[in-house]
ROMIPA-427790 format. One line per 4 residues: number of its first residue (from 1); their letters; for each residue x, y, z of N, C-alpha, C, O. Coordinates in pm, whole numbers, plus 50000, padded with zeros to 5 digits. Layout:
BEGIN
NUM	A	X Y Z X Y Z X Y Z X Y Z ~ ...
***
This chain:
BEGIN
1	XXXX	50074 49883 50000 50000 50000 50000 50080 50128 50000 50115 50188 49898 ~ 50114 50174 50155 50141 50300 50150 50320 50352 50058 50330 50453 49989 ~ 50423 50266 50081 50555 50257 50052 50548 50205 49910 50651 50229 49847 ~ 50449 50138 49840 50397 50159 49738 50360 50286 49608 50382 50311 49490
5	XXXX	50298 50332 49718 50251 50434 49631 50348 50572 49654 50340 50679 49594 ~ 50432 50537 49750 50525 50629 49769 50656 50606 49692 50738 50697 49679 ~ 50676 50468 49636 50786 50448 49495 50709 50523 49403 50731 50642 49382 ~ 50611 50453 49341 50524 50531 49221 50562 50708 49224 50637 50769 49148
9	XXXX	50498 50752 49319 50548 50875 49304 50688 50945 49290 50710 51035 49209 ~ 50790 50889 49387 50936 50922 49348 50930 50867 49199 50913 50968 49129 ~ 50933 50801 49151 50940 50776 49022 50917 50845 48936 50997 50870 48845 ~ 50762 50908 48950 50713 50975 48867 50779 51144 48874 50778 51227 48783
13	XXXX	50847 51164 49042 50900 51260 49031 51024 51304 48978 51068 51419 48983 ~ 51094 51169 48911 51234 51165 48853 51216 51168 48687 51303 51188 48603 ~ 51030 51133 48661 51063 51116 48484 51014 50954 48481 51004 50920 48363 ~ 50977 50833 48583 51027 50722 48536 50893 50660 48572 50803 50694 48649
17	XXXX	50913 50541 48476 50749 50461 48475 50749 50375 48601 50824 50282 48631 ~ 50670 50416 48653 50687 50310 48795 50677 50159 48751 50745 50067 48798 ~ 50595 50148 48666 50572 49985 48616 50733 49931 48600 50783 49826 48641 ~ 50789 50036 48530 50946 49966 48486 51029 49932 48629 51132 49870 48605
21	XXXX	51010 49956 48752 51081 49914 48850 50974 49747 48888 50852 49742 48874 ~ 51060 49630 48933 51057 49521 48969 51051 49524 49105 51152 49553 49171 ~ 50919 49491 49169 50881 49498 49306 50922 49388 49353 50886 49275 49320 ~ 51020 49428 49457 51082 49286 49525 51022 49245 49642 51022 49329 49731
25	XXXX	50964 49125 49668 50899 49114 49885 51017 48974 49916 51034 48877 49842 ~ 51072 48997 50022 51170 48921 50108 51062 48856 50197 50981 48931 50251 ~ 51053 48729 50217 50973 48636 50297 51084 48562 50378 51125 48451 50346 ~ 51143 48658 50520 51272 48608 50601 51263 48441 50634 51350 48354 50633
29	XXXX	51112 48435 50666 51118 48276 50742 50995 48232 50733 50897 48287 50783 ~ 50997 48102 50650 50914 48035 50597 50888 47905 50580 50964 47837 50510 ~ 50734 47828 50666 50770 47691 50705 50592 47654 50654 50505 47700 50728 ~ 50547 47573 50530 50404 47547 50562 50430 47373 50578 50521 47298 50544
33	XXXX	50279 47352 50660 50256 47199 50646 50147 47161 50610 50072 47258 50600 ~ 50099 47069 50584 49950 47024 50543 49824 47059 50624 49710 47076 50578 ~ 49877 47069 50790 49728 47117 50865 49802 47183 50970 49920 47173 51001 ~ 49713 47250 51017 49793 47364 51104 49833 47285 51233 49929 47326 51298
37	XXXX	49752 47152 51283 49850 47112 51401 49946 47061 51353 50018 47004 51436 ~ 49988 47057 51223 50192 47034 51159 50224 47156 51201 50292 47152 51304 ~ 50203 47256 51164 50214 47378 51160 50267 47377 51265 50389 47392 51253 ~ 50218 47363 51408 50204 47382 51580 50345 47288 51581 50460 47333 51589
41	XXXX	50308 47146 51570 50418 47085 51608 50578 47133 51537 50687 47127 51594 ~ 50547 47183 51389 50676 47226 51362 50792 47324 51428 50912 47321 51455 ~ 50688 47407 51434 50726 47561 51531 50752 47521 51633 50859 47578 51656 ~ 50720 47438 51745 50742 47361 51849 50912 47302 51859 51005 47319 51939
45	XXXX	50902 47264 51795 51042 47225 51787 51196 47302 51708 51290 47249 51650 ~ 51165 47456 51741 51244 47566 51671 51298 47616 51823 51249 47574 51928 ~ 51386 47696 51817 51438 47777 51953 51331 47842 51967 51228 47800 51913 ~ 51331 47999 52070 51166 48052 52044 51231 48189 51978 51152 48259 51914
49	XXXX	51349 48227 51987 51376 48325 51872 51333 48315 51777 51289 48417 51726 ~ 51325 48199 51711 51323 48191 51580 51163 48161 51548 51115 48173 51435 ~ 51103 48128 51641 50923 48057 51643 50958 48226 51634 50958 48260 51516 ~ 50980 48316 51708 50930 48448 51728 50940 48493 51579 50833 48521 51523
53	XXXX	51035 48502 51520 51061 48561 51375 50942 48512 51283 50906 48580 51186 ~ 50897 48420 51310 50808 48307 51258 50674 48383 51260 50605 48390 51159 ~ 50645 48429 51357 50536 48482 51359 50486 48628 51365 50377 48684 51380 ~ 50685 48686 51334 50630 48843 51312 50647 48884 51183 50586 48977 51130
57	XXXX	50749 48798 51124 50802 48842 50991 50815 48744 50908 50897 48758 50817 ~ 50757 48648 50916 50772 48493 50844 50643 48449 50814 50561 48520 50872 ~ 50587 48350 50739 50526 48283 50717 50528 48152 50750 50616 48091 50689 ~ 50462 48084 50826 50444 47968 50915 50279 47938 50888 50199 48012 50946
61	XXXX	50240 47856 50821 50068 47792 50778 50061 47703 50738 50154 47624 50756 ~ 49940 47661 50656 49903 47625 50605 49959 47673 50419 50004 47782 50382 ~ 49936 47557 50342 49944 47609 50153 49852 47710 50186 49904 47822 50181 ~ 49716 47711 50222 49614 47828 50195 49697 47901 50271 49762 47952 50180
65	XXXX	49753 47952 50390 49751 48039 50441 49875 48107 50299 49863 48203 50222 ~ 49980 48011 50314 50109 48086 50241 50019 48156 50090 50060 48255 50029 ~ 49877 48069 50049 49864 48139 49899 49804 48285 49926 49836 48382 49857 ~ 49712 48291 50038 49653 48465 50100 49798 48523 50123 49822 48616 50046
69	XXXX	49876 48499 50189 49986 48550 50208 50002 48667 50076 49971 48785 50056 ~ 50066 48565 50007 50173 48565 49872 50085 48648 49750 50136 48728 49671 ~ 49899 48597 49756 49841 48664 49661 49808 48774 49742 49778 48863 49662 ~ 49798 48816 49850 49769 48962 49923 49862 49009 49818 49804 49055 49719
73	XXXX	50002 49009 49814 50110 49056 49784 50148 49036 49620 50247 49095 49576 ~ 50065 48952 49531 50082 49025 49398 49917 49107 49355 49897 49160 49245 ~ 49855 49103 49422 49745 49123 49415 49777 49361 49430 49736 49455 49363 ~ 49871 49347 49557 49920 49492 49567 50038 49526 49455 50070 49645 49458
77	XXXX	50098 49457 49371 50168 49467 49238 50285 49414 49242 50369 49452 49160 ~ 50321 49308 49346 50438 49291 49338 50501 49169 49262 50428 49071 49281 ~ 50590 49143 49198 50599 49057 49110 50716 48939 49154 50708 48833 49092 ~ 50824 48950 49256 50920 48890 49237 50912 48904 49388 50912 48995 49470
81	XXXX	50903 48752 49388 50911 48711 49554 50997 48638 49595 51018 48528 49545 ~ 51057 48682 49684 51204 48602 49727 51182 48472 49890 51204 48533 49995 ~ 51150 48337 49909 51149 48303 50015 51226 48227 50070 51266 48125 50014 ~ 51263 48261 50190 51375 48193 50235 51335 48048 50358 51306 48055 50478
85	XXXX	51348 47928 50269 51300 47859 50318 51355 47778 50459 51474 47745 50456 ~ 51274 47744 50585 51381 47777 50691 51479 47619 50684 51429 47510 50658 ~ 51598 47638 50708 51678 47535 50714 51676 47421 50576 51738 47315 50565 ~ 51613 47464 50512 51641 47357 50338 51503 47257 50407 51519 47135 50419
89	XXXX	51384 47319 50444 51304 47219 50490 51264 47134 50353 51286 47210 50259 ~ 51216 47014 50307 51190 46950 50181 51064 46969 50215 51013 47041 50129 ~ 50966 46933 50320 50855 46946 50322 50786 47044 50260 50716 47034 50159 ~ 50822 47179 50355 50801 47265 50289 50858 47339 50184 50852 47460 50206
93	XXXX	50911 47310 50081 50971 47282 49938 50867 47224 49878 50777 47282 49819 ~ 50879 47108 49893 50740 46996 49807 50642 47099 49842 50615 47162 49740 ~ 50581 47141 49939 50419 47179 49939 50431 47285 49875 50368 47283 49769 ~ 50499 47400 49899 50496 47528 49784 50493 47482 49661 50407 47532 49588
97	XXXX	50557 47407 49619 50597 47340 49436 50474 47322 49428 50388 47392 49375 ~ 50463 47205 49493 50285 47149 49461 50188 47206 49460 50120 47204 49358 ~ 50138 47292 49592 50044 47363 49622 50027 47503 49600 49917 47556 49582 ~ 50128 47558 49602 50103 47703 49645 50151 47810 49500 50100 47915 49460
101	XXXX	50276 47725 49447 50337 47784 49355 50267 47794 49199 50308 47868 49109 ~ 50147 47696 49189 50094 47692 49064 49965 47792 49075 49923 47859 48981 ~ 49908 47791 49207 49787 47946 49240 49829 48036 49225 49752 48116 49172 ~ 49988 48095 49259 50061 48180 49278 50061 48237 49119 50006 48342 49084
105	XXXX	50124 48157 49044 50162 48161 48902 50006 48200 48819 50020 48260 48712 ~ 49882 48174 48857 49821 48213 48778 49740 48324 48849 49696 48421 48788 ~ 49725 48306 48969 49698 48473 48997 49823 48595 48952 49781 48710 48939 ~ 49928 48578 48937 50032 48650 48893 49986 48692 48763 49974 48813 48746
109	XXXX	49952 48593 48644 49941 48615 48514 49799 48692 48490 49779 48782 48410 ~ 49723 48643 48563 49583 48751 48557 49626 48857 48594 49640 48924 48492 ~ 49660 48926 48696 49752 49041 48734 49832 49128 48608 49837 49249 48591 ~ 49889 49024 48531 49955 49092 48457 49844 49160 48326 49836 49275 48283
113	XXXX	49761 49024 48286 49645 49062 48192 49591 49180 48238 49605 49280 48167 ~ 49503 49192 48392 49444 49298 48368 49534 49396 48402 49453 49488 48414 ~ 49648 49451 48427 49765 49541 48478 49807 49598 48281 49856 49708 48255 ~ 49776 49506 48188 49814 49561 48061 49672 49555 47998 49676 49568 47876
117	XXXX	49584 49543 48036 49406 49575 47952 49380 49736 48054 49304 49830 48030 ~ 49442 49722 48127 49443 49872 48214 49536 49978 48152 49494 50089 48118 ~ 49656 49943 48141 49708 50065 48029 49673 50079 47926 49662 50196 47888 ~ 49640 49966 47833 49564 49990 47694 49443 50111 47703 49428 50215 47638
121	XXXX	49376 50061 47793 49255 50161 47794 49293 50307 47876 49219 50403 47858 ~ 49427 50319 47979 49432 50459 47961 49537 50524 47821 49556 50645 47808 ~ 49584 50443 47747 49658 50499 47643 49498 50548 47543 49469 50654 47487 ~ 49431 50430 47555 49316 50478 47455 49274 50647 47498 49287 50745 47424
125	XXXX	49217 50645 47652 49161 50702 47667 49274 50867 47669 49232 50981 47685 ~ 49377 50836 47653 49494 50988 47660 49475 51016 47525 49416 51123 47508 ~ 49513 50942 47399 49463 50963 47268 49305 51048 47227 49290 51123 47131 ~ 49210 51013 47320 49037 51053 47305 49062 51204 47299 49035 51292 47217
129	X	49130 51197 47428 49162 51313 47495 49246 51474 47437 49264 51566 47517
***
């Protein structure tokens, strides 16, 4: 939202298309399992520093939770998501691949459709003009 629309504008105050900058989101710590008491027991067995990181700045769920996550976040325009998965977990490897990464991929591409049927029609409409 707000740090959002506050690139757009520096941008626009330098001359530059905000679209042309590549929105990066850092996902520090990131663990899903199939049902949230995996979820419980996983976190359970972390130091609590790190359960803490987990739950202020990380992603720790469910696939659904990580896909609200992730589509909150191309849904606000961001395109290139970086996650750092905790300790090389495979579990959660496999379930993103499987689950999360193919919702991800096509809410992304609708995003992009209507993000370019949206400039078409304000180029139309600057031409009317």
């Amino acid at each position: 939202g707000r740090k959002l629309a506050v690139l757009a504008q520096h941008c626009r105050d330098v001359g530059r298309d905000p679209s042309s900058v590549l929105v990066t989101h850092l996902t520090v710590r990131f663990i899903i399992r199939p049902t949230a008491e995996e979820v419980t027991r996983a976190l359970d067995q972390l130091p609590d520093w790190v359960r803490d990181q987990f739950l202020t700045v990380g992603v720790a769920g469910t696939p659904e939770r990580a896909i609200e996550h992730f589509a909150g976040l191309i849904d606000r325009g961001l395109r290139y998501l970086i996650i750092r998965i905790w300790e090389d977990d495979m579990e959660s490897i496999r379930l993103f691949v499987s689950d999360v990464l193919p919702r991800l991929e096509a809410r992304a591409a609708a995003a992009v459709v209507h993000g370019a049927k949206a400039a078409a029609a304000a180029a139309r409409a600057a031409t009317v003009a």
